[in-house]
N, C-alpha and C positions, 0 to 999 in steps of 0.2 A: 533794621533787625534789632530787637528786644536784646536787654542782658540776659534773659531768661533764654531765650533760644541759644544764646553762644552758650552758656555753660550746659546745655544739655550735649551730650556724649553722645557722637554719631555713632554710624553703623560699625568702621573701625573700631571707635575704641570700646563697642559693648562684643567682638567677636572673640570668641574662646582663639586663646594660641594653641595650635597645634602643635602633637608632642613632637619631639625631636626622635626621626628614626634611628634607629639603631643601624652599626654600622655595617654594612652587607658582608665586611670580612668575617665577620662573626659564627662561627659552626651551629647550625643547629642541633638539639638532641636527636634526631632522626640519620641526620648527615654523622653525626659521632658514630652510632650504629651502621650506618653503610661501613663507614670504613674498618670497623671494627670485624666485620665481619668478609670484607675483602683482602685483609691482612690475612686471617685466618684463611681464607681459601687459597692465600697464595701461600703458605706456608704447607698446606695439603698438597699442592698442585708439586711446589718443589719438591715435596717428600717423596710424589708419586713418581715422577720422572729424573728427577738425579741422584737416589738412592742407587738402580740398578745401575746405573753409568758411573757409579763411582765405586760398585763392588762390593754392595753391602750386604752381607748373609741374610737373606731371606727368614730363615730360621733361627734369627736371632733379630733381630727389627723386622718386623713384616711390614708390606705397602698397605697404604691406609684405605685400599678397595678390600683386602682381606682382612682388617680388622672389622669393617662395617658390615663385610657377609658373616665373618661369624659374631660379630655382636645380633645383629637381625637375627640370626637361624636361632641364637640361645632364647632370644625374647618372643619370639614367635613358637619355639618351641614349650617354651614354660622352662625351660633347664635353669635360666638366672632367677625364675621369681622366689624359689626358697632361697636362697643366697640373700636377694635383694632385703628380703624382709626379715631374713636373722641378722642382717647389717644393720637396718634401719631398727631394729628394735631394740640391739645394744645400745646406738648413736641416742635412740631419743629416753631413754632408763635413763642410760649413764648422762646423758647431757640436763635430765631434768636433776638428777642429785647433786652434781657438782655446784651445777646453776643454784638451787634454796642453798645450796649450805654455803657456798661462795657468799653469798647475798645476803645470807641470817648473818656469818661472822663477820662478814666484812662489816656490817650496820653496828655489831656490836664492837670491835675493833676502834671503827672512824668514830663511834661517841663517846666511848669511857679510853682515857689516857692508859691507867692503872692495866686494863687490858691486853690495849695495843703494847706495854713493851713487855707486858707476857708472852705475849701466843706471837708477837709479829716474829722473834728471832728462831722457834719452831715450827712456823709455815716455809719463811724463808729457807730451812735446811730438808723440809721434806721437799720444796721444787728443786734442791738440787739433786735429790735421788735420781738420777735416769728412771723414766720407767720402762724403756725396754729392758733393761738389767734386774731389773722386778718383775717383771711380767712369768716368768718363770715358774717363781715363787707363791707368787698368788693364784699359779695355777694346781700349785702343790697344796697347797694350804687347803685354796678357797674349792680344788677340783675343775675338773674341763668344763662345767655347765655354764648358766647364764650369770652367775655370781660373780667372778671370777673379772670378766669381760666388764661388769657393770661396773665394778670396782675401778679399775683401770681407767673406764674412759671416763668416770666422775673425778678420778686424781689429776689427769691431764686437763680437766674442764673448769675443776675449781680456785687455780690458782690465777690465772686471767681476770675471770670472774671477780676474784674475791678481792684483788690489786685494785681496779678499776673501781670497786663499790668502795674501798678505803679512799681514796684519792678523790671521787668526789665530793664524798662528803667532808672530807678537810679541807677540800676546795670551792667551800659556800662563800660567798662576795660577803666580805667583812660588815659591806654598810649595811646590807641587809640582817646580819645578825645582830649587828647595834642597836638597827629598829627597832627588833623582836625584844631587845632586854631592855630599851625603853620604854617598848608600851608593858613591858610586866611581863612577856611569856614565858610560860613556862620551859624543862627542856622538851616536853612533848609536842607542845605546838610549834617549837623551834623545829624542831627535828622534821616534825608532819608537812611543814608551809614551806619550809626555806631549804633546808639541806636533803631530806628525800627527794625534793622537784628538782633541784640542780644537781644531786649524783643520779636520775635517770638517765641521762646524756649518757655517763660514764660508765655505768651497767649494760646499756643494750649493746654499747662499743665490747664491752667483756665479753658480753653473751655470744656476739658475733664472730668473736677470736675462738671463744670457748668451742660451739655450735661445729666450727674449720676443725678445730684439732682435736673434740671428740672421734670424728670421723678415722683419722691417722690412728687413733688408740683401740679404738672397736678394730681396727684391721690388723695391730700389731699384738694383738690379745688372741686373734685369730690365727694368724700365727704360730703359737705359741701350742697350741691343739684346739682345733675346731672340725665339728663333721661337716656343717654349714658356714657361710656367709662368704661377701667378695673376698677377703682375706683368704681363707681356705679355698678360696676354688681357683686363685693365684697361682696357689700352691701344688694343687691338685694340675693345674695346664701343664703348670712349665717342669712337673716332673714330665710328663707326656710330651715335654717339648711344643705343646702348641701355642709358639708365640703369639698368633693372631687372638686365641681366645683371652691370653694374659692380657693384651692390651683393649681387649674389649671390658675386662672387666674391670681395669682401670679409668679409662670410658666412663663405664658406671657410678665409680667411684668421685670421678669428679662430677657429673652430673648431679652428683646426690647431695655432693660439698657444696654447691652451689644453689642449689636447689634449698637447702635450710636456711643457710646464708641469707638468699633473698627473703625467705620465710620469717627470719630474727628480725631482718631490715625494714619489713612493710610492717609486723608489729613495733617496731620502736617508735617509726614515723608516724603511727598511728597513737600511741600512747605520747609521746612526747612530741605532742603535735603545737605546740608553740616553738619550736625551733623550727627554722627554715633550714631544708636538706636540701 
């Protein structure tokens, strides 16, 4: 046998190594989802059956087969779609102004110093206002309309918002600014390349706080006087005493909270699609 033939590389050693399986203890996202939603049915199923056995007022907790018939009868009826859609039209007003204006000041805040220790110890004192201790006032002020409501839920939206667009942009990776002021740039191109793409992280995370607790604020402004939306029509059961529809329109309410939510989350992932989620 040749030297040429011994150093050619037989079949072994030209065969791709197969990868190394993963470990079968491992959940998959489907299997996540089963259980998540077998949790949930057991927590129905308990609700259904040892509520009455342990005495619980009907009329004050209902079973969750009388919340589904009267959540069903309201949506089938049409009775929640005005509600639904004077909620959702507060949630999405109020959460688009809090959101620009979160997001214009915060840009300007995280880039001029002189700024931030102007306005920061004035944003700080207006999130400690409650706003359901305001909500009153703005209804005196602003009157029971759409005004009032959009206010409210842009002041609960913008402070999230506006924390998170500060934080990331004074949380750009040092080396990477260094680079940027060694090759000459400007602070525009700084700002464009390096600190706007790594505070998007920190914005959508805002948006998605923000997006949850507009929703609490469109219902506590409702409240507050409203002839429409799940808020008022809260109000409107449980004078009536009909616990089942209260809890159906809570139902709704997080349906709806979640439902943006996922809506924030698949545009963030979609814009800030170089981070793995």
């Amino acid at each position: 046998m040749s030297t040429r033939q011994l150093d050619r590389p037989g079949p072994a050693a030209t065969r791709a190594v197969p990868p190394v399986p993963q470990s079968r203890r491992r959940f998959r996202p489907d299997r996540w989802h089963v259980a998540g939603v077998a949790v949930f049915a057991a927590i129905i199923a308990a609700w259904q059956l040892l509520f009455p056995l342990l005495g619980v007022n009907e009329a004050l907790v209902p079973l969750p087969f009388d919340v589904a018939e009267a959540l069903w009868t309201g949506l089938a009826s049409g009775d929640y779609l005005p509600d639904i859609w004077e909620t959702l039209k507060e949630v999405l007003l109020g959460f688009l102004l809090g959101g620009v204006v979160g997001i214009g000041l915060g840009a300007v805040v995280g880039e001029f110093r002189v700024v931030d220790r102007i306005l920061s110890p004035y944003v700080v004192a207006l999130q400690a206002v409650p706003k359901v201790a305001v909500a009153p006032l703005f209804a005196v002020v602003l009157g029971y309309g759409l005004t009032s409501k959009l206010v409210l839920v842009a002041l609960i939206t913008f402070f999230p918002v506006f924390v998170n667009t500060v934080s990331g942009l004074k949380g750009s990776p040092e080396d990477q600014l260094e680079l940027m002021r060694v090759y000459g740039a400007g602070r525009w191109k700084t700002f464009r390349h390096v600190k706007a793409r790594n505070a998007l992280v920190f914005v959508f995370a805002g948006l998605n706080i923000g997006v949850t607790l507009s929703v609490i604020g469109a219902v506590v402004a409702e409240f507050v006087g409203a002839q429409h939306g799940l808020g008022a029509a809260i109000l409107r059961d449980g004078y009536r005493l009909d616990s089942a529809r209260v809890f159906a329109s809570i139902v709704l309410l997080s349906l709806l909270t979640g439902l943006l939510s996922s809506l924030v989350q698949f545009i963030g992932r979609k814009t800030v699609f170089w981070v793995s989620h």
